[in-house]
PyMOL Python script that loads the backbone (N, CA, C, O; Angstrom):
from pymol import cmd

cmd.read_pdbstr("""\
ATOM      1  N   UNK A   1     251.530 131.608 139.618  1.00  0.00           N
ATOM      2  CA  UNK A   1     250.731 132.047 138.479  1.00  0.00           C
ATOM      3  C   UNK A   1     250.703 130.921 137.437  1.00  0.00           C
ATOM      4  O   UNK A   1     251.701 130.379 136.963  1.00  0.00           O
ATOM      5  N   UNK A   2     249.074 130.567 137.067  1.00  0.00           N
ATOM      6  CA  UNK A   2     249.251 129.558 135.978  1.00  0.00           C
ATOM      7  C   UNK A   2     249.936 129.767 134.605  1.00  0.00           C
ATOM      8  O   UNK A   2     250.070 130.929 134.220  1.00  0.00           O
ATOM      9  N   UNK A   3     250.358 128.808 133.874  1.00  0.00           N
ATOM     10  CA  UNK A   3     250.710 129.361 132.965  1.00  0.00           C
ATOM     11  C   UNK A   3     249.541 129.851 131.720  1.00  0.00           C
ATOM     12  O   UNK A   3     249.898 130.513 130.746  1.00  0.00           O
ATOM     13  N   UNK A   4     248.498 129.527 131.880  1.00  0.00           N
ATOM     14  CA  UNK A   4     247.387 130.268 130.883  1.00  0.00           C
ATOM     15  C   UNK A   4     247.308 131.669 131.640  1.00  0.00           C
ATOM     16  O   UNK A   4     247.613 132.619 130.919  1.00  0.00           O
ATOM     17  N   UNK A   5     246.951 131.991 132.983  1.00  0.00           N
ATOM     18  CA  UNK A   5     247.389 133.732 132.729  1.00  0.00           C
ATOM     19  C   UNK A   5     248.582 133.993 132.423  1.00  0.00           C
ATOM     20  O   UNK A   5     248.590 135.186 132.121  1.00  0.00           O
ATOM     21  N   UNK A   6     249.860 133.463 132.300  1.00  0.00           N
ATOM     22  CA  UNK A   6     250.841 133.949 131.600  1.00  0.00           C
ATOM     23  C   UNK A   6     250.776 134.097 130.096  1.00  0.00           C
ATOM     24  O   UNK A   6     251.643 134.486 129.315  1.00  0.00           O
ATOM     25  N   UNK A   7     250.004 133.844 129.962  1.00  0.00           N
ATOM     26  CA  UNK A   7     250.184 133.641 128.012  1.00  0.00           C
ATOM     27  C   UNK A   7     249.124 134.809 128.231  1.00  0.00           C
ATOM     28  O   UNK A   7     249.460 135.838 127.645  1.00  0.00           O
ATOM     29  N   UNK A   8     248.116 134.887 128.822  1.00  0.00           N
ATOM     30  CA  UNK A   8     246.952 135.744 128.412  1.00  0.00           C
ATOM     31  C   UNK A   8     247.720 136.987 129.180  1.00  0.00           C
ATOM     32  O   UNK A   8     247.076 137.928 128.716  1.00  0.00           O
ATOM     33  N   UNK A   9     248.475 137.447 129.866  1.00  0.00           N
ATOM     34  CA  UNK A   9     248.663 138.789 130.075  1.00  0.00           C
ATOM     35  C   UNK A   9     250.003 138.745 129.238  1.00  0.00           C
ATOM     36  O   UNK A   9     250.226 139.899 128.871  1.00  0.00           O
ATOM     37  N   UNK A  10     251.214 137.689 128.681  1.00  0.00           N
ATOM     38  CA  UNK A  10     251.691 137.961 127.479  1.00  0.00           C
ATOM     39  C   UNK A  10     251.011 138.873 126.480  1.00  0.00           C
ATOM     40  O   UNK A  10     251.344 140.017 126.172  1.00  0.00           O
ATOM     41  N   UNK A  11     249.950 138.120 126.011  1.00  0.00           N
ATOM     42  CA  UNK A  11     249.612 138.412 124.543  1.00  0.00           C
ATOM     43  C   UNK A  11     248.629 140.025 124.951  1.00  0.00           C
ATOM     44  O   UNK A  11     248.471 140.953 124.157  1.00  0.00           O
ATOM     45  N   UNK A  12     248.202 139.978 126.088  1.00  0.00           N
ATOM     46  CA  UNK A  12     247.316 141.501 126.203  1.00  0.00           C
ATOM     47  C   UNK A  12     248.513 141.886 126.088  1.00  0.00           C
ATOM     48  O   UNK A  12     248.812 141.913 124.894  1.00  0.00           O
ATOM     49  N   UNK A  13     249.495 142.255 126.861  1.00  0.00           N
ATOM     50  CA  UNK A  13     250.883 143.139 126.251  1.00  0.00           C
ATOM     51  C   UNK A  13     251.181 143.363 125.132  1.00  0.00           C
ATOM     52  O   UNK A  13     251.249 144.574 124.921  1.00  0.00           O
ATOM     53  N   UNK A  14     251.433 142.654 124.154  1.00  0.00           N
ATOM     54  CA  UNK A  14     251.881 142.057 122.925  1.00  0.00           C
ATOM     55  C   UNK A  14     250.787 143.012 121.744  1.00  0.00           C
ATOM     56  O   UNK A  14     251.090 143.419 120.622  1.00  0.00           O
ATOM     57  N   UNK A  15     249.619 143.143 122.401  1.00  0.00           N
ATOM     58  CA  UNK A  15     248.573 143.796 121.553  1.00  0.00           C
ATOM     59  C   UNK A  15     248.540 145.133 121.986  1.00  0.00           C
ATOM     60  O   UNK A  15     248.037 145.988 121.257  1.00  0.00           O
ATOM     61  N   UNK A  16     249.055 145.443 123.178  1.00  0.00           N
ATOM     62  CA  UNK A  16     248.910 146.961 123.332  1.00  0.00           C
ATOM     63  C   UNK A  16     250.407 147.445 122.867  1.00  0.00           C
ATOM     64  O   UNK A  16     250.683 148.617 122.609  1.00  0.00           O
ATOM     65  N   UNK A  17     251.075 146.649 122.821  1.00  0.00           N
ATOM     66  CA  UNK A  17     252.026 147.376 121.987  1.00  0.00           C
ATOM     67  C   UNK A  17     252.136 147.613 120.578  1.00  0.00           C
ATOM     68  O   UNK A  17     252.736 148.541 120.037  1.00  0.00           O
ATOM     69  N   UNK A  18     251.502 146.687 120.042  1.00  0.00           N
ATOM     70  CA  UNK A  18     251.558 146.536 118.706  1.00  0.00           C
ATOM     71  C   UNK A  18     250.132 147.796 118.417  1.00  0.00           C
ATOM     72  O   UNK A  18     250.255 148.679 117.568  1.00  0.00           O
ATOM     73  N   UNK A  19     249.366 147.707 118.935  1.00  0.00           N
ATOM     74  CA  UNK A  19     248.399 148.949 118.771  1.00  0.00           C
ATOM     75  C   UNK A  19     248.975 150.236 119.163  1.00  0.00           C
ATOM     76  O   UNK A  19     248.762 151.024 118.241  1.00  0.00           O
ATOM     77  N   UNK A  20     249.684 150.867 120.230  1.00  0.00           N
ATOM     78  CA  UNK A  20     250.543 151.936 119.889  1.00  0.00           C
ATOM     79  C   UNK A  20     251.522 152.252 118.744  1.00  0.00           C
ATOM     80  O   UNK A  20     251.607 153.278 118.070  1.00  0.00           O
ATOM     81  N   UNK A  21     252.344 150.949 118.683  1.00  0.00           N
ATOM     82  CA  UNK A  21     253.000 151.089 117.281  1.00  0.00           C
ATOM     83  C   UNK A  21     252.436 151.417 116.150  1.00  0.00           C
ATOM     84  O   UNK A  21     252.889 152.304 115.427  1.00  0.00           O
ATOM     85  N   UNK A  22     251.382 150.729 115.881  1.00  0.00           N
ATOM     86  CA  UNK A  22     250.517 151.109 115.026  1.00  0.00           C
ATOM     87  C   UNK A  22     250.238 152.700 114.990  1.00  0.00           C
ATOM     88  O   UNK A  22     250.908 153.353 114.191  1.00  0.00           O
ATOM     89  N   UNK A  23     249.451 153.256 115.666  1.00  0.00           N
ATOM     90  CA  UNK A  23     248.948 154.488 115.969  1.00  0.00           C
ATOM     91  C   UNK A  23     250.162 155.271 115.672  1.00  0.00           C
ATOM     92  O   UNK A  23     250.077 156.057 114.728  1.00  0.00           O
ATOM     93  N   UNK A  24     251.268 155.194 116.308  1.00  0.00           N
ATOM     94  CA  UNK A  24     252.310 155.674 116.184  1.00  0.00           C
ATOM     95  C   UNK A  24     252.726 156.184 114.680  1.00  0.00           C
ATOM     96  O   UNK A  24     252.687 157.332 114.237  1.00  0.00           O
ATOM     97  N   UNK A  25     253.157 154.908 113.999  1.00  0.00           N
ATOM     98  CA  UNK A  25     253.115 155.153 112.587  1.00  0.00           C
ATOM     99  C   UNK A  25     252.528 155.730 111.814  1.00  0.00           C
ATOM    100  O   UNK A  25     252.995 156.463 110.943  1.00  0.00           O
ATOM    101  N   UNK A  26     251.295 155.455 112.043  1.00  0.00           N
ATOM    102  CA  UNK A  26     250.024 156.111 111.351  1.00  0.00           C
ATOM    103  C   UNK A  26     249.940 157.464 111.167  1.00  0.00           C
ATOM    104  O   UNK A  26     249.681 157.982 110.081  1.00  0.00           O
ATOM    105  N   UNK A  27     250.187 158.168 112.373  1.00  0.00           N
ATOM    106  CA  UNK A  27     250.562 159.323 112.487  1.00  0.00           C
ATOM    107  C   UNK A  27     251.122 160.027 111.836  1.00  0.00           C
ATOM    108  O   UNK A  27     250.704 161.179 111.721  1.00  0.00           O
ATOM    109  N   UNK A  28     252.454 159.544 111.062  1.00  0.00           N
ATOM    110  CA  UNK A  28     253.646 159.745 110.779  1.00  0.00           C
ATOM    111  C   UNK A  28     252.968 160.409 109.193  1.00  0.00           C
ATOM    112  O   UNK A  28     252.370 159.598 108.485  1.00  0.00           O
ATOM    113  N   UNK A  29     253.061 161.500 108.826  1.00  0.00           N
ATOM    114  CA  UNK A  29     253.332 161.980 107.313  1.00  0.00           C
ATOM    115  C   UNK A  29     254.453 161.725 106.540  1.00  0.00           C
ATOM    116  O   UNK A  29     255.657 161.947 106.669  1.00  0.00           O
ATOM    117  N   UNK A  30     253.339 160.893 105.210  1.00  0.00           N
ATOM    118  CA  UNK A  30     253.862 160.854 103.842  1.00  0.00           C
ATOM    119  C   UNK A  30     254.805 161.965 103.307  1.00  0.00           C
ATOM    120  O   UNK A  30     254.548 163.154 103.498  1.00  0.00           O
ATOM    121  N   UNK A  31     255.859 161.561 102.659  1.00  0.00           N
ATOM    122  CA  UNK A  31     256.201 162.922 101.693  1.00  0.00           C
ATOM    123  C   UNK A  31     255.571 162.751 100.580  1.00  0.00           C
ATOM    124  O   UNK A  31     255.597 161.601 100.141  1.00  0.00           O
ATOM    125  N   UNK A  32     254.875 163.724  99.837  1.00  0.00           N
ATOM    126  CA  UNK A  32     254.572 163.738  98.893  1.00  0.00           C
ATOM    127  C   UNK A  32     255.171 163.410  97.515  1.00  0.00           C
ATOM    128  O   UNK A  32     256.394 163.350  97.388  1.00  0.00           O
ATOM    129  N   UNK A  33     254.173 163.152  96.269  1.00  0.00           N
ATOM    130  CA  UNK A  33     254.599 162.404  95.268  1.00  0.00           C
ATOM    131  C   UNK A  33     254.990 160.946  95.156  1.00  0.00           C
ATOM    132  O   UNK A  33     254.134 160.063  95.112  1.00  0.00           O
ATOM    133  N   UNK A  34     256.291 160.699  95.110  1.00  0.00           N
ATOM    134  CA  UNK A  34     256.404 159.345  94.041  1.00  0.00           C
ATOM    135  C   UNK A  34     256.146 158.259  95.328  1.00  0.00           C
ATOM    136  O   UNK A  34     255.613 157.173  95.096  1.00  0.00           O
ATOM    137  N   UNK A  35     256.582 158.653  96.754  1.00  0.00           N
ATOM    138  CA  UNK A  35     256.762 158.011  97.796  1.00  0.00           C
ATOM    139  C   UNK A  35     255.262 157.369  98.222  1.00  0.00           C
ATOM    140  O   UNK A  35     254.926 156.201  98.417  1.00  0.00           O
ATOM    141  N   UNK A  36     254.528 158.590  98.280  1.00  0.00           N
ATOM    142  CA  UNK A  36     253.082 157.784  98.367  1.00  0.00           C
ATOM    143  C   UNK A  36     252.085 156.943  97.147  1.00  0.00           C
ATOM    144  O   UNK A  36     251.082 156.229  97.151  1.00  0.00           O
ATOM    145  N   UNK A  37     252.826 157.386  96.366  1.00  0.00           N
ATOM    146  CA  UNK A  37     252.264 156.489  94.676  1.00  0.00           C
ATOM    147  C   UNK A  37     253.051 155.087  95.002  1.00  0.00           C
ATOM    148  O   UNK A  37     252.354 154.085  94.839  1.00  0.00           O
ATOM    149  N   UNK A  38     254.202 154.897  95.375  1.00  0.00           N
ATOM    150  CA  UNK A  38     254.714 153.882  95.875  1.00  0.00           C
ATOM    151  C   UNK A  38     254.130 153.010  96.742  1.00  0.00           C
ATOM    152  O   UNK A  38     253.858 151.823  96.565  1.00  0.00           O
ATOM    153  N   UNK A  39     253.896 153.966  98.062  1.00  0.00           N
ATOM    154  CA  UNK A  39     252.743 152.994  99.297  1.00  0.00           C
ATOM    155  C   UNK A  39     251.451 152.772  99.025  1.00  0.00           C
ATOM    156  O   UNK A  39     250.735 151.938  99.577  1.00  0.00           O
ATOM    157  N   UNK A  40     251.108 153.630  98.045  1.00  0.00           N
ATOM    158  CA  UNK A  40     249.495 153.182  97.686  1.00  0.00           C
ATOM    159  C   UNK A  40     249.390 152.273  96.750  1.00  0.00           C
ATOM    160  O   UNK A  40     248.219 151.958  96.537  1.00  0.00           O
ATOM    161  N   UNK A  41     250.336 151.616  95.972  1.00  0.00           N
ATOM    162  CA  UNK A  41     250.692 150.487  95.309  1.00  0.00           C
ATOM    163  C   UNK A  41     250.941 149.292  95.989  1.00  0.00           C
ATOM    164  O   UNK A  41     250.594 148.145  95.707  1.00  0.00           O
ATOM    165  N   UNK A  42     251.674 149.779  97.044  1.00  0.00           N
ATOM    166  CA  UNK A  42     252.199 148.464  97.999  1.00  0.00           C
ATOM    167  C   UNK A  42     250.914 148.031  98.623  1.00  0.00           C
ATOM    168  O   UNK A  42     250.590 146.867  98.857  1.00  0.00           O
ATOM    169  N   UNK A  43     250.033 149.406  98.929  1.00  0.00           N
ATOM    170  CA  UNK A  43     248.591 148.880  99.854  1.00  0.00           C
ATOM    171  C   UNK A  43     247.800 148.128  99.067  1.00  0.00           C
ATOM    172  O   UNK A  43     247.646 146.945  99.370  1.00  0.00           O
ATOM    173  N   UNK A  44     247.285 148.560  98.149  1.00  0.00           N
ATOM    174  CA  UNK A  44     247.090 147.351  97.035  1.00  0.00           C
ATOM    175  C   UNK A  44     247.178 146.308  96.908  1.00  0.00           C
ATOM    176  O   UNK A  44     246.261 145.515  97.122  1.00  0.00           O
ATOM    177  N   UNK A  45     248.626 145.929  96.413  1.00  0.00           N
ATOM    178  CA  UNK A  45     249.211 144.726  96.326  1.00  0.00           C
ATOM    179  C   UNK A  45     249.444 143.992  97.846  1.00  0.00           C
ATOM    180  O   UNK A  45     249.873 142.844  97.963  1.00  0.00           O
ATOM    181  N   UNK A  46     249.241 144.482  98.480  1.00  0.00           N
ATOM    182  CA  UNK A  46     249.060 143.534 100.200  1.00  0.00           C
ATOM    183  C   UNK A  46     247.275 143.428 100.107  1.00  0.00           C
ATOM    184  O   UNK A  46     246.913 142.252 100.130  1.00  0.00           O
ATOM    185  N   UNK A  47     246.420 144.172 100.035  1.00  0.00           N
ATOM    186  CA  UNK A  47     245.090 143.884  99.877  1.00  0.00           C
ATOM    187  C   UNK A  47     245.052 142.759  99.204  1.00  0.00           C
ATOM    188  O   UNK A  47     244.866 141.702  99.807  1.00  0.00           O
ATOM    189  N   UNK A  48     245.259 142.801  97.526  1.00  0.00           N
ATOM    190  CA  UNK A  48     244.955 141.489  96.765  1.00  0.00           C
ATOM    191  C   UNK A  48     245.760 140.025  97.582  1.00  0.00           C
ATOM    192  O   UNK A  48     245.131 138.967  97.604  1.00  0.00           O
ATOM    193  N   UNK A  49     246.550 140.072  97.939  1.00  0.00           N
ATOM    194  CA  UNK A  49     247.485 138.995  98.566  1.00  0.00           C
ATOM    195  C   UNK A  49     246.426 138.741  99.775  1.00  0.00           C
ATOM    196  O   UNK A  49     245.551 137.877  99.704  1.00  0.00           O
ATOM    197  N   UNK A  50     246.529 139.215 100.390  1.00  0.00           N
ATOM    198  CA  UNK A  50     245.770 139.016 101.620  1.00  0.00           C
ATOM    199  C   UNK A  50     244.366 138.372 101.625  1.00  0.00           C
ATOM    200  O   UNK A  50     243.898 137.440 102.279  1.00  0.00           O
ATOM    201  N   UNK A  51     243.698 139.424 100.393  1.00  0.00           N
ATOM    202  CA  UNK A  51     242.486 138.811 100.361  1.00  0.00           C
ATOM    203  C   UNK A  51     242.208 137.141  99.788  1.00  0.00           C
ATOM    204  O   UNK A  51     241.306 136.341 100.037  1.00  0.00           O
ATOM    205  N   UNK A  52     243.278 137.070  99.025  1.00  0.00           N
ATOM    206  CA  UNK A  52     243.215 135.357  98.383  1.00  0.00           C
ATOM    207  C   UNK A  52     244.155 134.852  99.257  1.00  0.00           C
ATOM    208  O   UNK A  52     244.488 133.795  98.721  1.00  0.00           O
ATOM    209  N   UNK A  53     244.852 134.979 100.388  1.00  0.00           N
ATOM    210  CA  UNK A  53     245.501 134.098 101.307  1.00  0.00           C
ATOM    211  C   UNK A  53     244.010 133.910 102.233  1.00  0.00           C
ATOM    212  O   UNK A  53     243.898 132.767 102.676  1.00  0.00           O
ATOM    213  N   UNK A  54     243.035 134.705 102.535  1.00  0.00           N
ATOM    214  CA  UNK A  54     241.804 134.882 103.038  1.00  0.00           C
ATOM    215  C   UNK A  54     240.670 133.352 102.639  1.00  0.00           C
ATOM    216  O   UNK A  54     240.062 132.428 103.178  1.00  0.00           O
ATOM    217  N   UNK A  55     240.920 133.847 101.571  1.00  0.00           N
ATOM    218  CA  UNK A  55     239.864 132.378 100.903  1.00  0.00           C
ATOM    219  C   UNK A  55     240.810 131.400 100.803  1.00  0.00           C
ATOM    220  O   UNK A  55     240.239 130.529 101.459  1.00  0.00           O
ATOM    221  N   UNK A  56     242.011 130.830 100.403  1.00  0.00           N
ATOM    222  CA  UNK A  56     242.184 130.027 100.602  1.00  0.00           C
ATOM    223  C   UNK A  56     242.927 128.793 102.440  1.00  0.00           C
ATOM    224  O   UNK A  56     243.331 127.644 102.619  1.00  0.00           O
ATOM    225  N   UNK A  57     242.654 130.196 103.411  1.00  0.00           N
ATOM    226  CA  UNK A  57     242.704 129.568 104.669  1.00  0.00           C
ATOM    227  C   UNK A  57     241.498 129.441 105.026  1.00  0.00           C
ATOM    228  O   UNK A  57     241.477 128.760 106.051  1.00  0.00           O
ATOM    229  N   UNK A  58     240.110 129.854 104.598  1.00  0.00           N
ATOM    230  CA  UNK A  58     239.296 129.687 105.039  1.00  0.00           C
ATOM    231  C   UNK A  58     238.980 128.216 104.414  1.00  0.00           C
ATOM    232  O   UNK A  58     238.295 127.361 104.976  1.00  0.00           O
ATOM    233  N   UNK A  59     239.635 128.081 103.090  1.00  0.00           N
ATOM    234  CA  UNK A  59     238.477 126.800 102.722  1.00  0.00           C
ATOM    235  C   UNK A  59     239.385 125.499 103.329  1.00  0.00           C
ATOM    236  O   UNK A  59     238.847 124.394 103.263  1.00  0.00           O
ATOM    237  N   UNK A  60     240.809 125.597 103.947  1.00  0.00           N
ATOM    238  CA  UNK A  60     241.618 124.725 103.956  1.00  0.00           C
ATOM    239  C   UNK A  60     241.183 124.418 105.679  1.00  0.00           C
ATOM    240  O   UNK A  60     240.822 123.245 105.780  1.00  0.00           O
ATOM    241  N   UNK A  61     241.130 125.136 106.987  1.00  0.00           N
ATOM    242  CA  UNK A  61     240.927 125.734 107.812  1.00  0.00           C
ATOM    243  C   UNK A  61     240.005 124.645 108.229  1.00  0.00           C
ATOM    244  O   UNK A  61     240.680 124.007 109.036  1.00  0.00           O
ATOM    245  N   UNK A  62     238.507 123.910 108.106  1.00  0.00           N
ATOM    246  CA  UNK A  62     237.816 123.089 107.891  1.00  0.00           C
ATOM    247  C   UNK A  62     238.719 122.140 108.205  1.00  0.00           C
ATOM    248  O   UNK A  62     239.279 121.933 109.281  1.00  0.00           O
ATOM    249  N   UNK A  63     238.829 121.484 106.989  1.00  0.00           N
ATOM    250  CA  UNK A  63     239.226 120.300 107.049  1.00  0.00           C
ATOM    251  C   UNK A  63     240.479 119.954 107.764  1.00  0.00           C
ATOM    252  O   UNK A  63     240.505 118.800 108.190  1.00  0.00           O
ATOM    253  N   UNK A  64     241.885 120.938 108.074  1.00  0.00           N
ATOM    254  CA  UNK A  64     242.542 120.847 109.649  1.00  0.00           C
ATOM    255  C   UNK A  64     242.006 120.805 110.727  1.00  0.00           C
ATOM    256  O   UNK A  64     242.660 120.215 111.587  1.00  0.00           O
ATOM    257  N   UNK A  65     240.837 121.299 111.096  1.00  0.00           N
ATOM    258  CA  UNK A  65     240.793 121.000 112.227  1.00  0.00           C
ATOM    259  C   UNK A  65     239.753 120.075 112.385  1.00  0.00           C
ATOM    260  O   UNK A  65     239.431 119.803 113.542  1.00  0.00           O
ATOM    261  N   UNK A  66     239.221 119.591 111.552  1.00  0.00           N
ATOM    262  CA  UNK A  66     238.232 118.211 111.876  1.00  0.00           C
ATOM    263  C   UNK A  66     239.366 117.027 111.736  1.00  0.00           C
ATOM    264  O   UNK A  66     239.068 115.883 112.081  1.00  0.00           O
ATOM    265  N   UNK A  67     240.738 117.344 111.198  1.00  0.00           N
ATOM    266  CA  UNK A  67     241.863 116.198 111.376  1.00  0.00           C
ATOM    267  C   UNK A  67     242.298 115.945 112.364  1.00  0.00           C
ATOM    268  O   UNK A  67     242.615 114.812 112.726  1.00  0.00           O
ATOM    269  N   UNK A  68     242.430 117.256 113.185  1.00  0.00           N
ATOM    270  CA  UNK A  68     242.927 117.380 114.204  1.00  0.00           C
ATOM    271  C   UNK A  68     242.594 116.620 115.961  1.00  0.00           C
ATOM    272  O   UNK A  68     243.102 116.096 116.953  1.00  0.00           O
ATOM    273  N   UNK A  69     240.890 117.256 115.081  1.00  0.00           N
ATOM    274  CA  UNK A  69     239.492 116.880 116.075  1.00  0.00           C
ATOM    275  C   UNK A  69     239.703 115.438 115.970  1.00  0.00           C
ATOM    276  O   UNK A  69     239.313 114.643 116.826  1.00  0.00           O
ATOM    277  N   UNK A  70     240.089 115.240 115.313  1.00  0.00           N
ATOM    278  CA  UNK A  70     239.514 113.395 115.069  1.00  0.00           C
ATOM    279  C   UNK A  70     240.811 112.335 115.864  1.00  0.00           C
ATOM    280  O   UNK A  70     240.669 111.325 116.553  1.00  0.00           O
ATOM    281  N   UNK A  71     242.303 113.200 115.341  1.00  0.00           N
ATOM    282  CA  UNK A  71     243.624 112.782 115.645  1.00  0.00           C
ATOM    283  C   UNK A  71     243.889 113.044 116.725  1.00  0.00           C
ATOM    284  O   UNK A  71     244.326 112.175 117.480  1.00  0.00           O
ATOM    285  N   UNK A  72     243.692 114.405 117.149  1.00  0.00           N
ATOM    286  CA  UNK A  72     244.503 114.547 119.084  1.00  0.00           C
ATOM    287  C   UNK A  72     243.353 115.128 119.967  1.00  0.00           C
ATOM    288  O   UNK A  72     243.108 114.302 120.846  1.00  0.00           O
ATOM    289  N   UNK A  73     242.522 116.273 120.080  1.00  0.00           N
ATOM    290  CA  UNK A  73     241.819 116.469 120.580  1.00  0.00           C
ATOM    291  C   UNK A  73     240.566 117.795 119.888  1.00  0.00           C
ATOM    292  O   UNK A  73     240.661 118.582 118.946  1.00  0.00           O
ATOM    293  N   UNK A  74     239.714 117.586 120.665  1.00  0.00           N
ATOM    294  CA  UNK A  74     238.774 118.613 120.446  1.00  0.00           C
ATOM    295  C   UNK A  74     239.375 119.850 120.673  1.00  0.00           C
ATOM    296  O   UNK A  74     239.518 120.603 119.710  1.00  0.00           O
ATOM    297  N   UNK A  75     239.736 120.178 121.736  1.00  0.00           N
ATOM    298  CA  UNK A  75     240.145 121.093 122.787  1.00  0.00           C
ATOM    299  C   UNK A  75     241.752 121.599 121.809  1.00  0.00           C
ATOM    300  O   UNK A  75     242.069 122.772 122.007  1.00  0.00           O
ATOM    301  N   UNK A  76     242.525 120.939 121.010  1.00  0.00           N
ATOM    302  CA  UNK A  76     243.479 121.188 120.139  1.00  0.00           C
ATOM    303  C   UNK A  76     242.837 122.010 118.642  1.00  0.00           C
ATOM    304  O   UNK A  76     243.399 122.837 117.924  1.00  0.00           O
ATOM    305  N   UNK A  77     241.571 121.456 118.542  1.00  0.00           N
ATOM    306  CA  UNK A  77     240.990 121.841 117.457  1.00  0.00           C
ATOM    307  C   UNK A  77     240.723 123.197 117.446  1.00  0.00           C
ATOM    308  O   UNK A  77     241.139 124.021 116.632  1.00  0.00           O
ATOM    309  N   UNK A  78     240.227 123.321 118.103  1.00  0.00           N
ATOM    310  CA  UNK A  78     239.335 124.697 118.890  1.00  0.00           C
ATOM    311  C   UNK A  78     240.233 125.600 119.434  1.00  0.00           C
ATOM    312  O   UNK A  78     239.849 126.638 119.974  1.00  0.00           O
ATOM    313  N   UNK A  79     241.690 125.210 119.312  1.00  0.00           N
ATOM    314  CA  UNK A  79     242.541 126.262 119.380  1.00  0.00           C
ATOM    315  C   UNK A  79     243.313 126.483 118.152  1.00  0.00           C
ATOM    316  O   UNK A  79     244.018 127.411 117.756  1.00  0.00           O
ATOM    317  N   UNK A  80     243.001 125.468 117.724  1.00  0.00           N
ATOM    318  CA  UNK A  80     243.856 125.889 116.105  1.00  0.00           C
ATOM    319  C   UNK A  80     242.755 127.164 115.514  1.00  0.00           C
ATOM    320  O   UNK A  80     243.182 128.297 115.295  1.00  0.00           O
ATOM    321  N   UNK A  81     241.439 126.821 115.322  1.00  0.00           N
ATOM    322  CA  UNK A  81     240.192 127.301 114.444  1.00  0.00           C
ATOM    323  C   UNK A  81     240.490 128.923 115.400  1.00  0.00           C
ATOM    324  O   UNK A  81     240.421 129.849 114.591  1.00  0.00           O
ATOM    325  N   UNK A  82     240.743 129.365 116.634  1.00  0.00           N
ATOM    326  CA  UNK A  82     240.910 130.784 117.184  1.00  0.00           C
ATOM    327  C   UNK A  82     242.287 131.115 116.795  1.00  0.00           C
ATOM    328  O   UNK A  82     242.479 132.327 116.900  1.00  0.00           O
ATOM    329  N   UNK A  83     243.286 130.478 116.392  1.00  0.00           N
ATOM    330  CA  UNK A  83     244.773 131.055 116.225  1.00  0.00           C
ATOM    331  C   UNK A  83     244.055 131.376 114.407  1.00  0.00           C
ATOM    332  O   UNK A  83     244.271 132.375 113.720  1.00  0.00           O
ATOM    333  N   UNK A  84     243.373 130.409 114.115  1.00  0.00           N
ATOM    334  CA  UNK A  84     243.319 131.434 112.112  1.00  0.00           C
ATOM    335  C   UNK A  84     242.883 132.297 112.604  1.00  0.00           C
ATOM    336  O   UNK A  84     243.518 133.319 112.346  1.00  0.00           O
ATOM    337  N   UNK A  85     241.497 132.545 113.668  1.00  0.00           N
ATOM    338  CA  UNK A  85     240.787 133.722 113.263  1.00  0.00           C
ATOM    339  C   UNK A  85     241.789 135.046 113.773  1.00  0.00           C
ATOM    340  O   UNK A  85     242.089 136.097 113.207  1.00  0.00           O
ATOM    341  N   UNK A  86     242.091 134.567 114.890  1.00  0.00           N
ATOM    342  CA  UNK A  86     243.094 135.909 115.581  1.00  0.00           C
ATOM    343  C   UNK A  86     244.390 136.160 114.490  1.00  0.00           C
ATOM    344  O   UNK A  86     245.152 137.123 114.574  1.00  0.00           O
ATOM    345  N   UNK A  87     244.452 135.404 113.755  1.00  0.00           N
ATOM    346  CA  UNK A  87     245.683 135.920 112.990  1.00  0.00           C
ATOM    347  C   UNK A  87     245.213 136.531 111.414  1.00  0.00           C
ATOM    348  O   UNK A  87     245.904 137.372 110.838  1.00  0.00           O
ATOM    349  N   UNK A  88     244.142 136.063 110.917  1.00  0.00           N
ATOM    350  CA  UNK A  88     242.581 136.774 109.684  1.00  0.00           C
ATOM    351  C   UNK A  88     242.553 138.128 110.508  1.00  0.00           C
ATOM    352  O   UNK A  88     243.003 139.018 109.786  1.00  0.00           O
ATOM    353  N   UNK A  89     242.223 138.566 111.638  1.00  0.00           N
ATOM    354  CA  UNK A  89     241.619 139.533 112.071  1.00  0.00           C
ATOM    355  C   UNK A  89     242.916 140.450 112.552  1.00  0.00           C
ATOM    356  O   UNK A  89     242.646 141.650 112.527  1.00  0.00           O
ATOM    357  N   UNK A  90     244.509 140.089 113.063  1.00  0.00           N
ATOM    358  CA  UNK A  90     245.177 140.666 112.787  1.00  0.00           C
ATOM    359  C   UNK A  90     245.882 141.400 111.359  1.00  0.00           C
ATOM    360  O   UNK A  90     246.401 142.505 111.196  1.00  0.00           O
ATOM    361  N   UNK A  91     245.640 140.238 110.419  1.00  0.00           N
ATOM    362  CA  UNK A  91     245.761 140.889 109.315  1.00  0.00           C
ATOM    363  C   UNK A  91     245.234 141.716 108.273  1.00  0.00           C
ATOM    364  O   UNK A  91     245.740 141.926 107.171  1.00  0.00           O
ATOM    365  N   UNK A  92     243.662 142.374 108.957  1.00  0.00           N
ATOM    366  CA  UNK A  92     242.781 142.862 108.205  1.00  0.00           C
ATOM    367  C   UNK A  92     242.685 144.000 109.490  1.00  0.00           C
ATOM    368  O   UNK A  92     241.583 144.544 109.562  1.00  0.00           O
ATOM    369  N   UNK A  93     243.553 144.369 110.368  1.00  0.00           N
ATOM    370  CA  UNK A  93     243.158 145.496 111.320  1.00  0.00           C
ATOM    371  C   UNK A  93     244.422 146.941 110.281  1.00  0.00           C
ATOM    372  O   UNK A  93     244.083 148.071 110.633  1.00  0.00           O
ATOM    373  N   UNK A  94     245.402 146.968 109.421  1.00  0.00           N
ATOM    374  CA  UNK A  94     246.217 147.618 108.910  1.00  0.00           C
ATOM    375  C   UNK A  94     245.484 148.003 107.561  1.00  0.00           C
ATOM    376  O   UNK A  94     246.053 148.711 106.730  1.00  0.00           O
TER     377      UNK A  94
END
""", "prot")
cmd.dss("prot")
cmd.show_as("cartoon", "prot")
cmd.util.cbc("prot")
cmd.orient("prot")
């Protein structure tokens, strides 16, 4: 087995677990009052964070990988530019 299907049936694993976990949790009921005034604060404050870690990997994001492109390979580039997006799009699936 090559090692690129090892990484690619790694990471399909890796996502179906983390998507049950997810679901899992989700599930799970709040107690009411101060506990959810608490998490709906925390959700918040991870939104704003997130969203300006958002713009500033996008504008930085560019110019790594045309360094990259230029320094080791195309083919290095083009995997950096899918590890932001898969990790942008993991962090905006919660």
């Amino acid at each position: 087995m090559s090692l690129l299907l090892i990484s690619l049936f790694s990471g399909a694993i890796a996502i179906a677990v983390a998507v049950f976990r997810f679901d899992v949790l989700r599930k799970k009921a709040f107690c009411v009052g101060k506990m959810a005034e608490v998490a709906s604060a925390i959700a918040l404050g991870v939104r704003t964070y997130l969203s300006r870690q958002l713009k500033t990997i996008l504008l930085i994001t560019p110019f790594v990988a045309a360094l990259l492109w230029r320094t080791v390979s195309l083919s290095v580039a083009i995997t950096f530019v899918l590890g932001v997006f898969t990790s942008l799009v993991t962090a905006f699936l919660v």
